[in-house]
N, C-alpha and C positions, 0 to 999 in steps of 0.2 A: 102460389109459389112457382105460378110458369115464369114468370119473368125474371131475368136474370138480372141481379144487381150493377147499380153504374160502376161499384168498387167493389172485389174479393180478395183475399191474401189466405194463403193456403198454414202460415203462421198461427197456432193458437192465442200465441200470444196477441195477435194484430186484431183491433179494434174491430176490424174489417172482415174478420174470418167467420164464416157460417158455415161449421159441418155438416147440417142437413142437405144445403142445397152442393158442396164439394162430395156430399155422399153419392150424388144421385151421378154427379160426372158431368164437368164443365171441362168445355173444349174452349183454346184460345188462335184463333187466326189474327196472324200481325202481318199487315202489309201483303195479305191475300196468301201469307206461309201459315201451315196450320206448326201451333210449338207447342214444346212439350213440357217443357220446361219453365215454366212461368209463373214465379213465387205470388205473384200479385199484379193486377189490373185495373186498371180505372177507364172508364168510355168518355166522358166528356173531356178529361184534360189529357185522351189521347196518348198513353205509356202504358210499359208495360217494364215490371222487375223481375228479370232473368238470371238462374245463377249461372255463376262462371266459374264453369271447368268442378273440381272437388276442394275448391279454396274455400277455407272455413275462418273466421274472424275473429277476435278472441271473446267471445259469447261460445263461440261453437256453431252459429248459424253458418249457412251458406251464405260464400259474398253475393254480390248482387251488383248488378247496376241496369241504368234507368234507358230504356230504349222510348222515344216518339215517335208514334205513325198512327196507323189506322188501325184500331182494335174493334175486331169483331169475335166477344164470346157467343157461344152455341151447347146446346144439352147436347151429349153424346147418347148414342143411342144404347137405348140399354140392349145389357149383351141377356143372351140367354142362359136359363139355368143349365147349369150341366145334371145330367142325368147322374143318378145313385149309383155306386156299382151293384154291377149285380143285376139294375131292373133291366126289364129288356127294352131295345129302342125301337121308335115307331118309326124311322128312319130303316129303309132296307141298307143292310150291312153289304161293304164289297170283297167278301171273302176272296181269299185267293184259292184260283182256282187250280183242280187239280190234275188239270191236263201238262204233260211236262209241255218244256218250254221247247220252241219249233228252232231258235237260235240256239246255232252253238257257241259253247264261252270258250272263246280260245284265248283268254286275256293272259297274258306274259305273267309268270308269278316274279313277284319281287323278291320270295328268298334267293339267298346265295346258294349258289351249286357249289359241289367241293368237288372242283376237278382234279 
């Protein structure tokens, strides 16, 4: 499953949808733009279907339409587990410190005065 298929569509319904490998996190660079947005892709016939804007169709899907160019997918890298709360982290923390601050805040306040 390293390889990434010629065709994906993020659609259950689409022939072409595999949640295992949309689980793991597929990136789509179009035209060397990385997008983010990109209902479905094909590599040899070179497109890519983008929705547009929050326009919904009467299905209820997102509209769509069909862009050509150079489609290059790529695995995203997998992000890290976030830590529990609570455990402690093997990361040294940057606590704030407790020396006061050397600058003084002379910053204008925004309330109104009643003069």
């Amino acid at each position: 499953m390293d390889d990434l298929p010629d065709r994906l569509a993020i659609n259950p319904a689409s022939p072409h949808h595999d949640a295992a490998r949309l689980a793991r996190g597929v990136g789509i660079r179009f035209n060397g733009v990385e997008r983010t947005n990109v209902e479905e892709y094909c590599i040899s016939e070179g497109w890519v279907r983008v929705a547009v804007g929050k326009t919904l169709d009467r299905r209820g899907q997102p509209m769509t339409i069909r862009l050509n160019g150079v489609v290059e997918p790529f695995w995203l890298p997998a992000a890290e587990p976030e830590p529990e709360p609570g455990a402690p982290s093997s990361a040294p923390s940057s606590a704030p410190s407790s020396a006061p601050s050397s600058a003084p805040s002379s910053a204008p306040s925004s309330a109104p005065s009643s003069e």
